[in-house]
N, C-alpha and C positions, 0 to 999 in steps of 0.2 A: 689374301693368303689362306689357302686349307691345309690347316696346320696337323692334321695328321695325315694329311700326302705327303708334308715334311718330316713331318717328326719318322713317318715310315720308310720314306726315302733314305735319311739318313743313317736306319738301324742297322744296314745293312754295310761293315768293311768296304767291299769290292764299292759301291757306290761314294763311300767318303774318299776312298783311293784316286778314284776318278776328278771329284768335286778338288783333289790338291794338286793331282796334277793340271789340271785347268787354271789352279791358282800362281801356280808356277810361271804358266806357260797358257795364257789363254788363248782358244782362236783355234784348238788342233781338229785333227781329222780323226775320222775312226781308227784308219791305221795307223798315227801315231800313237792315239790311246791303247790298242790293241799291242803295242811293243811291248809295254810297260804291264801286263799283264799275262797270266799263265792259263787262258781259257778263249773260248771260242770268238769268233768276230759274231756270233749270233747270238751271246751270252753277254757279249759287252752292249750289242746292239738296246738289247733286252734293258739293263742298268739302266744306260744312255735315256730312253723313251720312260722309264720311273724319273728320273732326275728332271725332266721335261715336262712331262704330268706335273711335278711337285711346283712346274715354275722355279727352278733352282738351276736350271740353264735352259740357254736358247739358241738355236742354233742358223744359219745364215747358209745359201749355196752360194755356192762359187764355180760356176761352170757345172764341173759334173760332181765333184769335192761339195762334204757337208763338214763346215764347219762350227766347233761347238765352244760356246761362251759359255763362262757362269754369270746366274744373275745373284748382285751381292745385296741386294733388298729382302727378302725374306731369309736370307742366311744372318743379317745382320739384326732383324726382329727374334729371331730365335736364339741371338747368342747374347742382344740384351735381358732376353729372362730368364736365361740361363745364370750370366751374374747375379740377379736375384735371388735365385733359389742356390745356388752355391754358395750365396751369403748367407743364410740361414741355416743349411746343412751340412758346412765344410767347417770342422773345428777352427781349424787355423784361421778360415774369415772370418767366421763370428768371435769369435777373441777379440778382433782389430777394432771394432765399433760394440759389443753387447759388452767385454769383459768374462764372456763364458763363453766356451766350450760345447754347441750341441752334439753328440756324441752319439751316433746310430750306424746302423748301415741302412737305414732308410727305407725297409722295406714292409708293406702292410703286415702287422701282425707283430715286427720286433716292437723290441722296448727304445731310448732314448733316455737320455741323462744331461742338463743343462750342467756344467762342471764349471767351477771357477776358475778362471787363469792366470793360479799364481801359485807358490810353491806346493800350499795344503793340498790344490787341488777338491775339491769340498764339493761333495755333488749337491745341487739344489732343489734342483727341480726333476721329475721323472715322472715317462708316460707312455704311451704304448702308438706306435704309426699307427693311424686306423687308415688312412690313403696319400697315395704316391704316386703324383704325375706328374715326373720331369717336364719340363721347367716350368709346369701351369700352376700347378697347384699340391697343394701337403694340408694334413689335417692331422691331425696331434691330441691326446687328451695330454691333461697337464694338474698336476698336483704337487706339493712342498715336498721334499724327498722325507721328510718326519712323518706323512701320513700316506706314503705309501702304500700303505695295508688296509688303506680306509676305501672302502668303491665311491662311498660319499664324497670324498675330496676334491674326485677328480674330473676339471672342468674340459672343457674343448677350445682348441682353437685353429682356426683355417686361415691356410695363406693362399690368394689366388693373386694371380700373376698373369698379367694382358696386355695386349697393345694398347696404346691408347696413343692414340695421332703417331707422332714420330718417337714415340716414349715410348715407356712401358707403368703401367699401375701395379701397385701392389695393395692388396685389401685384405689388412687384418681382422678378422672378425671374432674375440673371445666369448664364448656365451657356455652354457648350463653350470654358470656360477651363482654361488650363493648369495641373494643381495647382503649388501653392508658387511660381508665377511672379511678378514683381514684378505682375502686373496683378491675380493671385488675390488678393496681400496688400492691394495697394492698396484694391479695393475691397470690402474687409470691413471694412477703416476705414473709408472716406470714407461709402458706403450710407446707414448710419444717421445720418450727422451730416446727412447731404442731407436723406434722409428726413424727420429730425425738425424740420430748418429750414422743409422745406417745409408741415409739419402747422403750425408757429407763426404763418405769412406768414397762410395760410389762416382759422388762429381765430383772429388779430390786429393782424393786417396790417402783421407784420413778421417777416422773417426772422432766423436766427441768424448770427453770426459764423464761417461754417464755415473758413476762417483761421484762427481764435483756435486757439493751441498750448494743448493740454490743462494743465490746472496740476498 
């Protein structure tokens, strides 16, 4: 899959328009699709032949009729990392497994705020997007919302997000932290308890207790 044939295919309305009404109704012809839309048959032609490139349909003749399939293999690779990275940037999912709140609009250059989710509300953590790429990848600085004001405080961290066989990987990578610092320690505990709550939400739609004191 060339995943920015996809990710380009899909930027575009008129083409996801297409991709549902195929969902609906697989199997149409041009001029069926051309019903359901307010533009030229050489304009849909045009969408039809990006959606094609992307391998996100494929189409079959039938006499003199060209009929068009969607293919649900690369739609279905891009909507598993998509889950992923909505887990981490969508308040309301990361609540369900982290207990906070990541808080942005997610775009290079804004800020971010890890918030607890419970009545104080208590911001934690805060840092500034330094890159945003639905649904590959995000990279984040990160510091204790008390040293805010410090440049020193504030470490990095990248999330990258991949196929991997019929899955998908996710690879946390924290680094320009301080060795042995409380943030170093901190997050060599917390990481994997996140992590694993996150993979439970995901295969079961629920997260773990990452609160709960080890026994």
């Amino acid at each position: 899959m060339n995943a920015d044939k996809v990710f380009k295919a899909l930027a575009d309305p008129t083409r996801r328009t297409l991709l549902d009404l195929l969902c609906k109704d697989n199997g149409q012809t041009l001029g069926q699709l051309c019903e359901h839309l307010d533009m030229a048959r050489q304009s849909v032609t045009q969408h039809l032949g990006l959606l094609e490139d992307a391998n996100l349909i494929s189409t079959v003749r039938r006499g003199r009729e060209k009929l068009h399939f969607i293919n649900p293999v690369p739609l279905h690779e891009v909507y598993e990392r998509w889950k992923v990275f909505e887990a981490i940037t969508r308040p309301e999912i990361a609540s369900r497994y982290w207990g906070h709140e990541n808080v942005s609009d997610w775009k290079p250059g804004s800020r971010w705020q890890h918030v607890r989710a419970n009545e104080a509300r208590s911001v934690e953590l805060v840092g500034e997007v330094v890159e945003s790429t639905p649904p590959s990848r995000l990279v984040i600085t990160w510091a204790a919302a008390s040293q805010a004001d410090n440049p020193d405080a504030y470490s990095r961290v990248t999330f990258d997000i991949v196929p991997y066989q019929d899955m998908v990987r996710l690879t946390v990578t924290h680094d320009e932290l301080e060795p042995g610092s409380g943030m170093d320690t901190g997050i060599r505990q917390g990481w994997p308890i996140v992590l694993s709550s996150l993979k439970s939400l995901l295969e079961t739609g629920k997260g773990l207790d990452v609160f709960a004191k080890p026994s």
